[in-house]
N, C-alpha and C positions, 0 to 999 in steps of 0.2 A: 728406205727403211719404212716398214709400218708398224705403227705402234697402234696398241690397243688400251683401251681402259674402260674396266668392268667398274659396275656402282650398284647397288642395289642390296648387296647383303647384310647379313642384319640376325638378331634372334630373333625367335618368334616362337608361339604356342601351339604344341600338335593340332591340326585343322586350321591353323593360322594359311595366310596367303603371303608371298612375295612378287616382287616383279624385278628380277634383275637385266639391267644394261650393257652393251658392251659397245662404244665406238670406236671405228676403224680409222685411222688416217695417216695420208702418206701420199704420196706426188706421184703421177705414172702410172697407178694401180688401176688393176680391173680387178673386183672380186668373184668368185667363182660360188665358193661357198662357207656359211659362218656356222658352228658349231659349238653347243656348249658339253662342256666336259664337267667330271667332279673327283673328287681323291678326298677320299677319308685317310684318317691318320693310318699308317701300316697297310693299308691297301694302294690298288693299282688304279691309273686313273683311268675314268670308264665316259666313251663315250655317252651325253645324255638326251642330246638333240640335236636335228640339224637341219638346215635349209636351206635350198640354192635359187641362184638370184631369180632362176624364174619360177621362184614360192615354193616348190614342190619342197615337202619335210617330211621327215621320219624320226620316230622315237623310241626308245627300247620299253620295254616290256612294264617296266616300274616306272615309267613318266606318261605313258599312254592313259587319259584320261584324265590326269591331272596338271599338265603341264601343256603353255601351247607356246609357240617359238616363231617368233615374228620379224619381220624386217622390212623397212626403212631404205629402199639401197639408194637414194637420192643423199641420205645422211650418210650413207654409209652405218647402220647401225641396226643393231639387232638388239631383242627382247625375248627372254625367259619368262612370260609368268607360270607363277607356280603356286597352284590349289592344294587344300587338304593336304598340307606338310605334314610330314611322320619322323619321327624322331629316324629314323635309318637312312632319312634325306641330308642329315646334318654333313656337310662336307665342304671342301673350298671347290668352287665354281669357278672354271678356266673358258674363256672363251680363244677361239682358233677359227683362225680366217686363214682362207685358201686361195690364190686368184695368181694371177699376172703380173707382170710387171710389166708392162706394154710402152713406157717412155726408153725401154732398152730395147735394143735392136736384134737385141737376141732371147725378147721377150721370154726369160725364167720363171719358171713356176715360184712361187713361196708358201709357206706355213709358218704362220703367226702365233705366238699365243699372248694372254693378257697376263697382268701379275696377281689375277687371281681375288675375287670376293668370298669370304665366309660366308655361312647358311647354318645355321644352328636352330635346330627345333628340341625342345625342350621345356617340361613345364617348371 
């Protein structure tokens, strides 16, 4: 089993900053790569960012320049900060880790997700 657990979200004032958290943990694992996601109400949840273990990251379109996506892989743990918040950021923030399970002998793939931080920007 791996579980995650996101922290960092919060309200905050359009041009506000955040920095959200997510640790991975679980016995066996090798992680591949951690990824943050979002879902506004009535929409779909959309990739936001992501990074694999050896650094290399990508970001869509609307987190490019204000968001950078960091990690930790000795914790096990990854970082969202996020600049110049705009209210159309407001959304629950899922992080999703991808990796291994390397203590089984028929080492399986998995995908993880977290239960999810709110992010609300609003004056």
């Amino acid at each position: 089993q791996v579980q995650l657990v996101e922290s960092g979200g919060g309200m905050v004032q359009p041009g506000g900053s955040l920095r959200l958290s997510c640790v991975a943990s679980g016995r066996g694992i090798s992680i591949n790569t951690m990824a943050w996601y979002r879902q506004a109400p009535g929409k779909e949840r959309d990739l936001v960012a992501d990074i694999t273990r050896d650094g290399s990251t990508s970001y869509t379109d609307s987190a490019k320049g204000r968001f950078t996506i960091s990690s930790d892989n000795d914790k096990n743990t990854m970082y969202l900060q996020m600049h110049i918040l705009r209210p159309e950021d407001t959304a629950g923030y899922y992080c999703n880790v991808k990796g291994t399970v390397i203590s089984d002998l028929s080492r399986p793939d998995f995908s993880s997700w977290g239960q999810g931080t709110q992010v609300t920007v609003s004056s």
